[in-house]
mmCIF file as Biopython writes it, N, C-alpha, C and O atoms, coordinates in Angstrom:
data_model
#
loop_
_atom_site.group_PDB
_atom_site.id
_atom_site.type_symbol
_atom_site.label_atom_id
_atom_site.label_alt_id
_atom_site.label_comp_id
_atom_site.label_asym_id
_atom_site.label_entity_id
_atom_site.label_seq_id
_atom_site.pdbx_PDB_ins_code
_atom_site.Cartn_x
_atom_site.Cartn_y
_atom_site.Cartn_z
_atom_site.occupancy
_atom_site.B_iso_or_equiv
_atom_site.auth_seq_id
_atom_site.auth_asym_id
_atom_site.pdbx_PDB_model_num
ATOM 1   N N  . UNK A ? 1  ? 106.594 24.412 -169.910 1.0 0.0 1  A 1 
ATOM 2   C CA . UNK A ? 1  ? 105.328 24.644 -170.551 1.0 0.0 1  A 1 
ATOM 3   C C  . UNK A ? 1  ? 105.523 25.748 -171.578 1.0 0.0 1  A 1 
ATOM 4   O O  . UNK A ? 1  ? 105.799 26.879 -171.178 1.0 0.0 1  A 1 
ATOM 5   N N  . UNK A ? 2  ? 105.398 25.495 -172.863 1.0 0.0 2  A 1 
ATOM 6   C CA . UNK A ? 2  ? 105.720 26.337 -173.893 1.0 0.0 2  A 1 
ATOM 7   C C  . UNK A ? 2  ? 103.963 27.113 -174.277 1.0 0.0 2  A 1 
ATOM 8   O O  . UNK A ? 2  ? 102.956 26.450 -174.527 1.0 0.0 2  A 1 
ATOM 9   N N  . UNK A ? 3  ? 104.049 28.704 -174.213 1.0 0.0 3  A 1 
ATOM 10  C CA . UNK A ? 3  ? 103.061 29.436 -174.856 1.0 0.0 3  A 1 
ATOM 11  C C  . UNK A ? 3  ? 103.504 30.066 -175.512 1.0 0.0 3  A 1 
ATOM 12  O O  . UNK A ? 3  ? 104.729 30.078 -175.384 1.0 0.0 3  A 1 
ATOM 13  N N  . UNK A ? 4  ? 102.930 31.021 -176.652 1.0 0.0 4  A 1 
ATOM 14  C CA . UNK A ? 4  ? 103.377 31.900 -177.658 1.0 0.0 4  A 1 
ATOM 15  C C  . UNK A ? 4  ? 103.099 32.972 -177.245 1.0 0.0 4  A 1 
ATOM 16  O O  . UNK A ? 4  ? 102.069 32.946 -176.571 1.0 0.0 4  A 1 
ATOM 17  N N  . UNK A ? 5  ? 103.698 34.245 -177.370 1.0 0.0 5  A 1 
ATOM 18  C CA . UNK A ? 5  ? 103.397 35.146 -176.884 1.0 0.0 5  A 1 
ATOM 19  C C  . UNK A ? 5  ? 102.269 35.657 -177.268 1.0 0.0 5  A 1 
ATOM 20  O O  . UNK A ? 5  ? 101.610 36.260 -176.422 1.0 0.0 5  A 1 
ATOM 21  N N  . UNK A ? 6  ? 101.920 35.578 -178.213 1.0 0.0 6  A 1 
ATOM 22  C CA . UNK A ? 6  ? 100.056 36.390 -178.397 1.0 0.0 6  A 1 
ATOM 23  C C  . UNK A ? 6  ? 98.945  35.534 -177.791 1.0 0.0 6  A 1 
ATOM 24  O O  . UNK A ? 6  ? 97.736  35.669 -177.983 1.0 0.0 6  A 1 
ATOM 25  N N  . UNK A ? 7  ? 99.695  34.435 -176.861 1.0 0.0 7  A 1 
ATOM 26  C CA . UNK A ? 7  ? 98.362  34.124 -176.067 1.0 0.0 7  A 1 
ATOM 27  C C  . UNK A ? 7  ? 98.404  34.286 -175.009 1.0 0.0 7  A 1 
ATOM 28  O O  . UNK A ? 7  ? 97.414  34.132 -174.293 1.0 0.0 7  A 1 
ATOM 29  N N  . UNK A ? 8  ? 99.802  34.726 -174.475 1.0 0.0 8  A 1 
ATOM 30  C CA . UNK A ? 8  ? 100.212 35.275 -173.243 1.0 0.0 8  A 1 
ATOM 31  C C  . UNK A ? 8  ? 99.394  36.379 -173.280 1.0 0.0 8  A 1 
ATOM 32  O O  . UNK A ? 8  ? 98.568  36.530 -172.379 1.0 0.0 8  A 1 
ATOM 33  N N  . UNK A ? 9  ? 99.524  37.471 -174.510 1.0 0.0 9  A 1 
ATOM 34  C CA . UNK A ? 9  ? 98.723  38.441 -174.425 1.0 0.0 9  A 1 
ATOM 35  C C  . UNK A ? 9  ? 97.305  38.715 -174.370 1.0 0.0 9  A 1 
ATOM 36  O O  . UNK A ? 9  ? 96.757  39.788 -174.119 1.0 0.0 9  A 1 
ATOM 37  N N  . UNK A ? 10 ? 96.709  37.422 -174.683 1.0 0.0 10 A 1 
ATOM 38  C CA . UNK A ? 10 ? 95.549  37.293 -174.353 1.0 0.0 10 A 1 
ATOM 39  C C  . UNK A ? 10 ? 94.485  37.002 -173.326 1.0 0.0 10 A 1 
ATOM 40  O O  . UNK A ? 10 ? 93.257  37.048 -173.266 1.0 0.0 10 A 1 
ATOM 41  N N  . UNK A ? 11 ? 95.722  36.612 -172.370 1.0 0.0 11 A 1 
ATOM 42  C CA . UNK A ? 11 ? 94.803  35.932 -170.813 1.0 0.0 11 A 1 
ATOM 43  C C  . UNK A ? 11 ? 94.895  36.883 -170.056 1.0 0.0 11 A 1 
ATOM 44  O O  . UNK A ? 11 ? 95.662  37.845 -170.090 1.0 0.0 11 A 1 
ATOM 45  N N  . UNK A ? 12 ? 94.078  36.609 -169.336 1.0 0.0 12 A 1 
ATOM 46  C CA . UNK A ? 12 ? 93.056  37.436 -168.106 1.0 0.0 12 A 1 
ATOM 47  C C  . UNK A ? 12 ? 94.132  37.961 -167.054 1.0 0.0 12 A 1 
ATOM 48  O O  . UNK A ? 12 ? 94.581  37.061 -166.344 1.0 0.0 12 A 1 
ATOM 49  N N  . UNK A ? 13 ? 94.611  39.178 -166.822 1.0 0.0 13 A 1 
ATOM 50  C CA . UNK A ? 13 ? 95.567  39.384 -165.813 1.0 0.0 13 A 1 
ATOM 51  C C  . UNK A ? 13 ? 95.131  39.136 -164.407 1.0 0.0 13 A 1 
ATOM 52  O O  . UNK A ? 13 ? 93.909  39.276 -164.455 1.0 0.0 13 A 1 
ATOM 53  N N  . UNK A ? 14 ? 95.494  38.820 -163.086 1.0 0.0 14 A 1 
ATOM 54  C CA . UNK A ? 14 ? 94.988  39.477 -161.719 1.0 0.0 14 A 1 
ATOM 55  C C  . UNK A ? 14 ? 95.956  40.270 -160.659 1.0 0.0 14 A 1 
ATOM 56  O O  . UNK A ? 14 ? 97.182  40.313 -160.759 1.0 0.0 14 A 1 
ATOM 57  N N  . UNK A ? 15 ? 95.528  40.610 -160.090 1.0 0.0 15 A 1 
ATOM 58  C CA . UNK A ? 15 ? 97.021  41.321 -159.271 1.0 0.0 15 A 1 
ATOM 59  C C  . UNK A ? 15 ? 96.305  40.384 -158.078 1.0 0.0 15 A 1 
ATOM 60  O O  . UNK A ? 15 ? 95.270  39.761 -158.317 1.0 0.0 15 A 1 
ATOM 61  N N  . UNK A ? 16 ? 97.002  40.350 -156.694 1.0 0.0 16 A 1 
ATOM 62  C CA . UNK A ? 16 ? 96.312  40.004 -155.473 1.0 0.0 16 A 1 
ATOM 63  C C  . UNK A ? 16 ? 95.850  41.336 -154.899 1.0 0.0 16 A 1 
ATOM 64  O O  . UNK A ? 16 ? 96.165  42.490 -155.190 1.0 0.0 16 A 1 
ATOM 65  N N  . UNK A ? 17 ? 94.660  40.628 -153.621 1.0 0.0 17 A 1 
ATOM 66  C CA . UNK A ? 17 ? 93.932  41.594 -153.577 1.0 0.0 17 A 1 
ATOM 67  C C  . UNK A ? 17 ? 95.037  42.648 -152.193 1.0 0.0 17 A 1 
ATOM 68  O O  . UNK A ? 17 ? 94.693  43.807 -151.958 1.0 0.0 17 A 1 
ATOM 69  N N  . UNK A ? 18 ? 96.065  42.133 -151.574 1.0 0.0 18 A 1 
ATOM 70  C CA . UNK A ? 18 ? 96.975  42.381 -150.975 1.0 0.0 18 A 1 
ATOM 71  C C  . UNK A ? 18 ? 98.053  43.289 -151.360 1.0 0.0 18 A 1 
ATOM 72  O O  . UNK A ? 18 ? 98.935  43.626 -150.570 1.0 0.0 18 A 1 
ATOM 73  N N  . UNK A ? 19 ? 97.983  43.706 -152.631 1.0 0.0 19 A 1 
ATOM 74  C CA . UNK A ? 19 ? 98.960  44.620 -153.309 1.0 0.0 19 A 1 
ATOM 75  C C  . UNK A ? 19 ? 98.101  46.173 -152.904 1.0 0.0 19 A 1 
ATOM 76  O O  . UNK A ? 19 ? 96.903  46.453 -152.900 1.0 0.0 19 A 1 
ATOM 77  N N  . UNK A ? 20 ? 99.405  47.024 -152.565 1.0 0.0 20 A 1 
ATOM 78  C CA . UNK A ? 20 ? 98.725  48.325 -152.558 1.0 0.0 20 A 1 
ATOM 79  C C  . UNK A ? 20 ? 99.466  49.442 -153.563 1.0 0.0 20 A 1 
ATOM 80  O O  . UNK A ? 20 ? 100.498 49.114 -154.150 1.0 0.0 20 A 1 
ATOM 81  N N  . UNK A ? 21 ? 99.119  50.245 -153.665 1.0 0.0 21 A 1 
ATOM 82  C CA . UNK A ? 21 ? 99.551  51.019 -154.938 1.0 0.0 21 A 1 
ATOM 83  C C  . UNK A ? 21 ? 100.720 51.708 -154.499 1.0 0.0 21 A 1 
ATOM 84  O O  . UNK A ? 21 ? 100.874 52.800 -155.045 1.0 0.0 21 A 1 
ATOM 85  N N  . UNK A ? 22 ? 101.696 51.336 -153.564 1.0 0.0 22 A 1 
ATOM 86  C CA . UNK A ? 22 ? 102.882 51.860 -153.135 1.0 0.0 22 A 1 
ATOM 87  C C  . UNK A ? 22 ? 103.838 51.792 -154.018 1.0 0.0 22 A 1 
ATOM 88  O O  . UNK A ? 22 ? 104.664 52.701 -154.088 1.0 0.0 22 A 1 
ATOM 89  N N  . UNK A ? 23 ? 103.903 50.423 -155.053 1.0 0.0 23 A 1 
ATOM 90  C CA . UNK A ? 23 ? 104.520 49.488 -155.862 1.0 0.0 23 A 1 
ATOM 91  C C  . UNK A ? 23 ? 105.236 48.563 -154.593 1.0 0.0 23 A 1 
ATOM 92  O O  . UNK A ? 23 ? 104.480 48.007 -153.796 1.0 0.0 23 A 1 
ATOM 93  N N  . UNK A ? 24 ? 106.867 48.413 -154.432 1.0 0.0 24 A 1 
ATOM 94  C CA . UNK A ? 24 ? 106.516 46.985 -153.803 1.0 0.0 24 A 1 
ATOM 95  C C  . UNK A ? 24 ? 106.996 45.856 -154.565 1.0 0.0 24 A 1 
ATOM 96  O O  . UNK A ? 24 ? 107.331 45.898 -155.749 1.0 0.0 24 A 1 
ATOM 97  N N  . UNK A ? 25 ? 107.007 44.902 -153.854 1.0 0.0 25 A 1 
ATOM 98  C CA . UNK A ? 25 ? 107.359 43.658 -154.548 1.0 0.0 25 A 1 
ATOM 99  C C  . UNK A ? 25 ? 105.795 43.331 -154.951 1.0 0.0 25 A 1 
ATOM 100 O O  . UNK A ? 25 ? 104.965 43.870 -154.218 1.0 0.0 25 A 1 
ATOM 101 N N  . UNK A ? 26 ? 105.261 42.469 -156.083 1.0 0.0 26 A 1 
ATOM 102 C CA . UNK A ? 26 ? 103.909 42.206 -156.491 1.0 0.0 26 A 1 
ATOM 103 C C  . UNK A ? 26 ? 103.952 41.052 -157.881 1.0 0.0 26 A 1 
ATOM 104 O O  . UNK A ? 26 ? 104.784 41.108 -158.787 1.0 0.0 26 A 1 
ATOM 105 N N  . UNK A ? 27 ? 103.106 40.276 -157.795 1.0 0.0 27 A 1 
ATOM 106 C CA . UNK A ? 27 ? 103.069 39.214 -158.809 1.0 0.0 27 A 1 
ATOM 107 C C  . UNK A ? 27 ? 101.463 39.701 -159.585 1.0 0.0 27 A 1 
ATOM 108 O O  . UNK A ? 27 ? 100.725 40.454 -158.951 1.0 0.0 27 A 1 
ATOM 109 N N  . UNK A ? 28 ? 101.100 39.256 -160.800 1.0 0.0 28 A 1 
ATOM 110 C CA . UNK A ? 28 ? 99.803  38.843 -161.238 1.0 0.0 28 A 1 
ATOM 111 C C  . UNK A ? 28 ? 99.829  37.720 -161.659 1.0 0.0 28 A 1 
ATOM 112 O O  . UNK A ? 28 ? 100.936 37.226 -161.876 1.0 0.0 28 A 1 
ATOM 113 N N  . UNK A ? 29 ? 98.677  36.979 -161.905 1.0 0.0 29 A 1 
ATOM 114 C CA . UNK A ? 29 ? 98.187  35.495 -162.376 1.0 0.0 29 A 1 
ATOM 115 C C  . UNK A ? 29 ? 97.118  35.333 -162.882 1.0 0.0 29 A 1 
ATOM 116 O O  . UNK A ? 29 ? 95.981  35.606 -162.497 1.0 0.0 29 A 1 
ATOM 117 N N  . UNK A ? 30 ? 97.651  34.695 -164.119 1.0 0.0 30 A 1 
ATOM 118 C CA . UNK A ? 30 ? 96.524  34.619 -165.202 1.0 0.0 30 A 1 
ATOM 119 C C  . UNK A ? 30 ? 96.086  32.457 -164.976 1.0 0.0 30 A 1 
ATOM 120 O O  . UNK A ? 30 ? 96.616  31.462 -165.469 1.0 0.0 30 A 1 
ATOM 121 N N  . UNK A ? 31 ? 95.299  32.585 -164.326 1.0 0.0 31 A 1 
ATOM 122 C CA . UNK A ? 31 ? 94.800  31.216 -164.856 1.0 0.0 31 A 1 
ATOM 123 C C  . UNK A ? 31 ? 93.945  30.700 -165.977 1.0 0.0 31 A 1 
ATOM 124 O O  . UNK A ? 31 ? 92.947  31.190 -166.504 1.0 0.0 31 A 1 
ATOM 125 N N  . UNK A ? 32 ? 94.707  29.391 -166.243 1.0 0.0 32 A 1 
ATOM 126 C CA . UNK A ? 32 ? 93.776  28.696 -167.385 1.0 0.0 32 A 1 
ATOM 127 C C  . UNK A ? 32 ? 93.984  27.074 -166.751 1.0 0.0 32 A 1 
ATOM 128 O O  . UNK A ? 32 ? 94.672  26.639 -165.828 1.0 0.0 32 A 1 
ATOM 129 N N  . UNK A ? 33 ? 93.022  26.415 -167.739 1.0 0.0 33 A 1 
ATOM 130 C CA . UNK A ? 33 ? 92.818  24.933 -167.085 1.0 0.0 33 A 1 
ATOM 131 C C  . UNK A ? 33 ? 94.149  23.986 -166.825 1.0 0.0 33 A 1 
ATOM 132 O O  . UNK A ? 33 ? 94.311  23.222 -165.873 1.0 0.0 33 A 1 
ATOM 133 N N  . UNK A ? 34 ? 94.941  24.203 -167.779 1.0 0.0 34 A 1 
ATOM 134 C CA . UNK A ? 34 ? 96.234  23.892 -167.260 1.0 0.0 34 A 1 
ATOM 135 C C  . UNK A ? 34 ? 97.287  24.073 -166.860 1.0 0.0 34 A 1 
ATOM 136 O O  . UNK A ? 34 ? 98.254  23.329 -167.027 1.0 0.0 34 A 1 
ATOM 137 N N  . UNK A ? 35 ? 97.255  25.277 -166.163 1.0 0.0 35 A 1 
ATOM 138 C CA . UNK A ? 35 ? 98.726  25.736 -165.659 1.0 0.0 35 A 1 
ATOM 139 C C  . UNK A ? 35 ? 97.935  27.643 -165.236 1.0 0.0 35 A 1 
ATOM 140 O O  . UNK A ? 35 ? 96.933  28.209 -165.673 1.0 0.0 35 A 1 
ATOM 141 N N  . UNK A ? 36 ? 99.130  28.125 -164.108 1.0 0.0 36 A 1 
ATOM 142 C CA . UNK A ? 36 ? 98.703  29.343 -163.220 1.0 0.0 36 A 1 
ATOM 143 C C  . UNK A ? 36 ? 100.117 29.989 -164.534 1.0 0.0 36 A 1 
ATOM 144 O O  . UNK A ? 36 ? 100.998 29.237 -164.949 1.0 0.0 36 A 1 
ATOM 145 N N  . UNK A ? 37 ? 99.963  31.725 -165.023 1.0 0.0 37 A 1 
ATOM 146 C CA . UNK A ? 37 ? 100.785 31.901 -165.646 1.0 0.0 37 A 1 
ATOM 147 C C  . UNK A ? 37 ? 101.360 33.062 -164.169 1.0 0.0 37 A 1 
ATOM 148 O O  . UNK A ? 37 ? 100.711 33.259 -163.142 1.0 0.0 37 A 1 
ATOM 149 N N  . UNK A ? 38 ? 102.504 33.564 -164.458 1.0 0.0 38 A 1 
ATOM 150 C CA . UNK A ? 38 ? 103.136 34.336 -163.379 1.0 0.0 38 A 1 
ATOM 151 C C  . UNK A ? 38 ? 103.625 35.213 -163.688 1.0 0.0 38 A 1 
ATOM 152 O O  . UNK A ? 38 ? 104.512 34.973 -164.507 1.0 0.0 38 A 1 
ATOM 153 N N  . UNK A ? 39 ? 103.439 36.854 -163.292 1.0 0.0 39 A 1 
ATOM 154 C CA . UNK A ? 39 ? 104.832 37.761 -163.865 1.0 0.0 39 A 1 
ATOM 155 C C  . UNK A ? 39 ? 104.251 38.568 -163.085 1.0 0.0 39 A 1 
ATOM 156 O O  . UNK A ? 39 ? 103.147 38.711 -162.558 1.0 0.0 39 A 1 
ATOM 157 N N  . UNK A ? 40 ? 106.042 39.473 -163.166 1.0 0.0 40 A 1 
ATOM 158 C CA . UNK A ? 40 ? 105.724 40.546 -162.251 1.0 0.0 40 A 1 
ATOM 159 C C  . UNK A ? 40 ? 105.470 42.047 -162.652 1.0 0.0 40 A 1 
ATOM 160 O O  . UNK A ? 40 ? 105.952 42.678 -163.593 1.0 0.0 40 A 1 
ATOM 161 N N  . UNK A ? 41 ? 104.385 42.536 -161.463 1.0 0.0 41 A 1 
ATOM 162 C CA . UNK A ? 41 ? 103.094 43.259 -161.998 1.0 0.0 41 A 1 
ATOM 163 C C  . UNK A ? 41 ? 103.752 44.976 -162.155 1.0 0.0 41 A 1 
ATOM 164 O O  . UNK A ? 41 ? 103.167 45.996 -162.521 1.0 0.0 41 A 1 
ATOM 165 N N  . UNK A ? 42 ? 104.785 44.827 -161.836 1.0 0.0 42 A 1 
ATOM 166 C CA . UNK A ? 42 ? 105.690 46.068 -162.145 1.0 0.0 42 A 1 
ATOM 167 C C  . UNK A ? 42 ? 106.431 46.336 -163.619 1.0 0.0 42 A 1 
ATOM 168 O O  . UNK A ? 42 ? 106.770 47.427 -164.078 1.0 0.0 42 A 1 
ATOM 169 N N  . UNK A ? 43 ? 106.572 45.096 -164.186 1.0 0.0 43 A 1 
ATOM 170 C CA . UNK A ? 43 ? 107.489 44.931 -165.617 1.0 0.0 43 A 1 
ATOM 171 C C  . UNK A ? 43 ? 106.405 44.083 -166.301 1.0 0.0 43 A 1 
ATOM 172 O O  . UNK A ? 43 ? 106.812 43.019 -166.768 1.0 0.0 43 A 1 
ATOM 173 N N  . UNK A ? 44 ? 105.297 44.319 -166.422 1.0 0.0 44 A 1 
ATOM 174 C CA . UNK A ? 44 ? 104.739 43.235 -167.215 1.0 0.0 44 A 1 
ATOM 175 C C  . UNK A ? 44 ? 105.205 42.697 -168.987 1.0 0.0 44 A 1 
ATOM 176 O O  . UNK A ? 44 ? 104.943 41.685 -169.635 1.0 0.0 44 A 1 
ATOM 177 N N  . UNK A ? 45 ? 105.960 43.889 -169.274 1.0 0.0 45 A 1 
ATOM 178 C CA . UNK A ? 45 ? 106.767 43.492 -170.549 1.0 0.0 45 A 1 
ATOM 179 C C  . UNK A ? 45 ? 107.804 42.240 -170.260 1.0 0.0 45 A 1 
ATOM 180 O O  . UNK A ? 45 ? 107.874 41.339 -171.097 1.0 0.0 45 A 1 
ATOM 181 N N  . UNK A ? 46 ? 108.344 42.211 -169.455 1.0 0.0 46 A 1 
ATOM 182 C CA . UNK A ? 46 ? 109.151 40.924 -169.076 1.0 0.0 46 A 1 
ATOM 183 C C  . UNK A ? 46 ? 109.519 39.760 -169.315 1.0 0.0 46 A 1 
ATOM 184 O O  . UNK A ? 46 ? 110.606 39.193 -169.424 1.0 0.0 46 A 1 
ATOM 185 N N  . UNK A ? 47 ? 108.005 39.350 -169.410 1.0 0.0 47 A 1 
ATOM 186 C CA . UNK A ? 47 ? 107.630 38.158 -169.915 1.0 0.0 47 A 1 
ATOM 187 C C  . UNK A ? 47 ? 107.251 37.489 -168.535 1.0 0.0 47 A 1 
ATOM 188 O O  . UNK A ? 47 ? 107.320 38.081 -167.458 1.0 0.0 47 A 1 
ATOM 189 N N  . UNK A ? 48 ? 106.818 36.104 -168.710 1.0 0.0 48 A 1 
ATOM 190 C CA . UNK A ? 48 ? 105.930 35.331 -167.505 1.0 0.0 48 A 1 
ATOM 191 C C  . UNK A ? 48 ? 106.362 33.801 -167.833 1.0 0.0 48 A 1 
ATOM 192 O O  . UNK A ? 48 ? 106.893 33.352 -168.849 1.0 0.0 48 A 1 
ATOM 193 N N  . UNK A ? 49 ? 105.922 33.086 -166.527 1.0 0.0 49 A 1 
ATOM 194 C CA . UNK A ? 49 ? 106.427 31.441 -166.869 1.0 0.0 49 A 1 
ATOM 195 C C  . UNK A ? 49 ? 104.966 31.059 -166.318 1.0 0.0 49 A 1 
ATOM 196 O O  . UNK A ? 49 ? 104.069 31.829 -165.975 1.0 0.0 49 A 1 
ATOM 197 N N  . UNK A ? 50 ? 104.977 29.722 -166.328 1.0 0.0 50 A 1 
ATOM 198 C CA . UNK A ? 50 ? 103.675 28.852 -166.008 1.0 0.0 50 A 1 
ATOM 199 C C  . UNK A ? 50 ? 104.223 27.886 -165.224 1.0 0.0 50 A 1 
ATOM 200 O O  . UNK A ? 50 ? 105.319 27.329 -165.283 1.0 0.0 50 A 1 
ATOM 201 N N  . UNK A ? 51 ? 102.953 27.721 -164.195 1.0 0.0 51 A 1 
ATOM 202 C CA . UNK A ? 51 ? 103.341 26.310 -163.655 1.0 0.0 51 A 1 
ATOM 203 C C  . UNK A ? 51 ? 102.000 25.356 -163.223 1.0 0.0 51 A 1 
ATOM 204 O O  . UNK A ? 51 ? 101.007 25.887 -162.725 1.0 0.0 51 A 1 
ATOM 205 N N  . UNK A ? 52 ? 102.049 24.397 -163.384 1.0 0.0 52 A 1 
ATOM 206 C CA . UNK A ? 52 ? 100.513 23.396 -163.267 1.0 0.0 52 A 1 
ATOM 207 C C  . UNK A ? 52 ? 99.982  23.933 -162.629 1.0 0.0 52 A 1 
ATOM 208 O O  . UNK A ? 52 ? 100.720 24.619 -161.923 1.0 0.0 52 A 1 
ATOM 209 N N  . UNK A ? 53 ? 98.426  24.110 -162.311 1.0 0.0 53 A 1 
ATOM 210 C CA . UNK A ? 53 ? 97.557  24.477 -161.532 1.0 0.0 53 A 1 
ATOM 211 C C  . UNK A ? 53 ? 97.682  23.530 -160.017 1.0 0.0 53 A 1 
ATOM 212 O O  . UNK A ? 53 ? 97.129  24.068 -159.057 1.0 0.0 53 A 1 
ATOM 213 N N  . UNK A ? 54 ? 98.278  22.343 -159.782 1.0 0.0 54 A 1 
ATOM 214 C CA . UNK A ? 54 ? 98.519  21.360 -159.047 1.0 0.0 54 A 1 
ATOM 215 C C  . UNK A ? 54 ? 99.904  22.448 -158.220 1.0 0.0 54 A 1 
ATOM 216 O O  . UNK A ? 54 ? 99.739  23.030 -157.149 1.0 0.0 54 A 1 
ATOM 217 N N  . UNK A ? 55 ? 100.660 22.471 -158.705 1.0 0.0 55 A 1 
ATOM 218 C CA . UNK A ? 55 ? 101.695 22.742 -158.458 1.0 0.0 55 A 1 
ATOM 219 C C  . UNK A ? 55 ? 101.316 24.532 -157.754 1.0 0.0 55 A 1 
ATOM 220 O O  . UNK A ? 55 ? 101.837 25.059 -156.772 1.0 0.0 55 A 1 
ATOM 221 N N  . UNK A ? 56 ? 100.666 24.882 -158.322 1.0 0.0 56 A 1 
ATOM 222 C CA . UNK A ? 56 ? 100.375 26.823 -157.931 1.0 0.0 56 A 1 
ATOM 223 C C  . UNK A ? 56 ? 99.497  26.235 -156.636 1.0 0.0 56 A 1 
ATOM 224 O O  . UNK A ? 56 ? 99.804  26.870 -155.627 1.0 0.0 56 A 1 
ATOM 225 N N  . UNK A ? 57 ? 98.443  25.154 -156.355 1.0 0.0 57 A 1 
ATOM 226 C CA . UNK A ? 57 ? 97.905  25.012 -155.269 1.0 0.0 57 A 1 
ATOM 227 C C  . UNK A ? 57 ? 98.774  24.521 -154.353 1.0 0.0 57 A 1 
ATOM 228 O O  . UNK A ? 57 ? 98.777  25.176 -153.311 1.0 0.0 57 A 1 
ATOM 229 N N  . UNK A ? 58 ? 99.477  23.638 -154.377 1.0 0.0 58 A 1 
ATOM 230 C CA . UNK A ? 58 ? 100.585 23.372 -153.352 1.0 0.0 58 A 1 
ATOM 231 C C  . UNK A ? 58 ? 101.356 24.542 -152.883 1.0 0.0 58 A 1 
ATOM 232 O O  . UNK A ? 58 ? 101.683 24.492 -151.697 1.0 0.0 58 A 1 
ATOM 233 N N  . UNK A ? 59 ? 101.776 25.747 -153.660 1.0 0.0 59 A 1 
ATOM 234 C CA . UNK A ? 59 ? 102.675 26.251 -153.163 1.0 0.0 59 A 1 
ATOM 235 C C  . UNK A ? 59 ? 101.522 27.607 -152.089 1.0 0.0 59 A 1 
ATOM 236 O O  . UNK A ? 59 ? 101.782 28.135 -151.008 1.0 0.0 59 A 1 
ATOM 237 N N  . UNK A ? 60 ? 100.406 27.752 -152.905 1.0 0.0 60 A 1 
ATOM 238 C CA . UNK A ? 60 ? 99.404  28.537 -152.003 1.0 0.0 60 A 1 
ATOM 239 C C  . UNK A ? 60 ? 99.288  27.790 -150.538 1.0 0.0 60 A 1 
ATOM 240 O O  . UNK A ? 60 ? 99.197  28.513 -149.546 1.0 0.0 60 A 1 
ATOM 241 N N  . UNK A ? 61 ? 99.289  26.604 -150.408 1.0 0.0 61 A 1 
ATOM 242 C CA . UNK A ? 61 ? 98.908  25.617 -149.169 1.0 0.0 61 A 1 
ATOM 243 C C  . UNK A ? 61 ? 100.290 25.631 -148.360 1.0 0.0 61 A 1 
ATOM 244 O O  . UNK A ? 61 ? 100.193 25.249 -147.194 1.0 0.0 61 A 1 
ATOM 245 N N  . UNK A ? 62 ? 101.461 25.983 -148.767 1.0 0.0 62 A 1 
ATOM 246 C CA . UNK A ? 62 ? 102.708 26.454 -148.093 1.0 0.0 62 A 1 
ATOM 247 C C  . UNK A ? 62 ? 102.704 27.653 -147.990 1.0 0.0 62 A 1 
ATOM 248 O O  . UNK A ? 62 ? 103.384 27.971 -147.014 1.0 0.0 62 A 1 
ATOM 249 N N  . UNK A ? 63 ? 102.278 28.515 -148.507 1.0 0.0 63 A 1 
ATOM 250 C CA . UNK A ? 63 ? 102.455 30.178 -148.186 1.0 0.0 63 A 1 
ATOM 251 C C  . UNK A ? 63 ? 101.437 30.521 -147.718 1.0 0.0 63 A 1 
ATOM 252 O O  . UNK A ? 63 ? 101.282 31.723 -147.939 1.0 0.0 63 A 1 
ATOM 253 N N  . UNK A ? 64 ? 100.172 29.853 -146.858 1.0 0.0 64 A 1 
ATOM 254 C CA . UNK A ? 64 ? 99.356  29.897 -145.618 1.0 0.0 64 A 1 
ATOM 255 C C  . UNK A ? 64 ? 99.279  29.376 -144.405 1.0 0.0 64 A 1 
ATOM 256 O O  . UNK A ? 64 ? 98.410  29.417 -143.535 1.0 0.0 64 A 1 
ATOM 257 N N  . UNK A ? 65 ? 100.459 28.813 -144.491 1.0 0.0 65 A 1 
ATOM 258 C CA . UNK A ? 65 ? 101.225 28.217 -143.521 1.0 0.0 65 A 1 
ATOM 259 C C  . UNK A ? 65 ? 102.099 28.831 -142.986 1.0 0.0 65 A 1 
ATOM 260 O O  . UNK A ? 65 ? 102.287 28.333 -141.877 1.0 0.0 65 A 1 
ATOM 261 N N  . UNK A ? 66 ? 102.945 29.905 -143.223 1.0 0.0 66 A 1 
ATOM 262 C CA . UNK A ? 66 ? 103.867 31.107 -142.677 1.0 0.0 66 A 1 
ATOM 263 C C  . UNK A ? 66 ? 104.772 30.196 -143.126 1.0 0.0 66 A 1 
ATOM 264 O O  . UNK A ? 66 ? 105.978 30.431 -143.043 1.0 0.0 66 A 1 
#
């Protein structure tokens, strides 16, 4: 999934509500209608990847599952 970076810079960050200000391992996620974007909330210069919104719900429905 190809974005440009000034629209990366434009979407909505979130952290989870499970992160505590220790730092830590930690993700944020920016959703839009087609795809969850991903990066991590320590290096946000980094850069981020995307993956279908289909695909980010499947993997939520495995990582509530232990």
């Amino acid at each position: 999934m190809n974005i440009k970076h000034s629209e990366v810079l434009q979407l909505q960050w979130f952290k989870s509500s499970y992160s505590g200000g220790e730092g830590g391992d930690c993700i944020e996620i920016a959703p839009t209608l087609a795809a969850i974007h991903i990066r991590d909330s320590k290096d946000t210069g980094r850069g981020s990847f995307a993956v279908p919104s289909a695909a980010w719900t499947a993997f939520l429905g495995l990582a509530r599952q232990g």
